[in-house]
N, C-alpha and C positions, 0 to 999 in steps of 0.2 A: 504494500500500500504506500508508503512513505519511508524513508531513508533512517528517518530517525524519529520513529514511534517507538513505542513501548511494544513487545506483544501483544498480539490477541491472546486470551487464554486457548489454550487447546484442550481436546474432547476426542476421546476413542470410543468408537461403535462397539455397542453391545448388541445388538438388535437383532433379533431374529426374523428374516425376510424367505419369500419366494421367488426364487427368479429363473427364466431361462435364458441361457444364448440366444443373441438373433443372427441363423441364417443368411433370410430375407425377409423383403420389405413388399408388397406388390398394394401399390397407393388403389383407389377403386376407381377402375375403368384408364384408368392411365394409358392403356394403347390405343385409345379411342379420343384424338384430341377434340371429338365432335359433343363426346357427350357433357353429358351432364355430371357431376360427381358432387357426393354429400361430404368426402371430406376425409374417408376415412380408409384405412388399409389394411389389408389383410401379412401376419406376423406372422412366420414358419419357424419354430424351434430349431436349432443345432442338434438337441438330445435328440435320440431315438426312444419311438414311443409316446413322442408328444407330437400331437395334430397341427395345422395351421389355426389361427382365431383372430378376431378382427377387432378392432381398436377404434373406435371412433376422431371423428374431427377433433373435439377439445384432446385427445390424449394428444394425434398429430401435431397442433397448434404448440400445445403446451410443453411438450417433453421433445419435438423434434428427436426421436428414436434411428437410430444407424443400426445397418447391417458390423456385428460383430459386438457390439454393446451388448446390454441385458436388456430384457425386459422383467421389474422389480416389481413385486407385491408386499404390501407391506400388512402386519395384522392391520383388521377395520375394513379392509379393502382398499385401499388408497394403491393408487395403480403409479409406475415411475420408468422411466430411465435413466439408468447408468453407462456410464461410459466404460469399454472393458477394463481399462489402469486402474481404474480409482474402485471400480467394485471386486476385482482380482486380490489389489494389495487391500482393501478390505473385509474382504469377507470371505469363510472358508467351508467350505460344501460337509455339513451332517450328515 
């Protein structure tokens, strides 16, 4: 932030999440520059065993989600992306 601030305090994740690898990414209807589109994409897991599922406009909007990142759940439901760095050197698979 600035050269000669004090720290910010720092904080280590405890948290217990859900997440998969992304694959891919296929936005809806995206090969059809004619159509219409609500906004949202369809998310293909890395893991084996887990299906493709769709993700709406606000998560798109919100989270801007990359192929090779995660897709994050957190308890409550609260849906996220992670970037692969920062959720790799944070977080370690149960």
């Amino acid at each position: 932030m600035c050269d000669n601030c004090t720290e910010m305090p720092r904080y280590r994740c405890h948290k217990e999440v859900w997440a998969l690898k992304i694959a891919k990414i296929e936005r809806h209807n995206e090969n059809d520059p004619n159509a219409d589109t609500d906004g949202s994409a369809v998310i293909t897991p890395a893991e084996e065993g887990f299906g493709p599922f769709r993700v709406d406009h606000e998560y798109m909007r919100k989270h801007r989600p990359e192929v090779g990142g995660y897709f994050v759940l957190y308890k409550g439901g609260y849906k996220s992306f992670s970037p692969a760095a920062p959720f790799e050197e944070g977080y370690t698979r149960i």
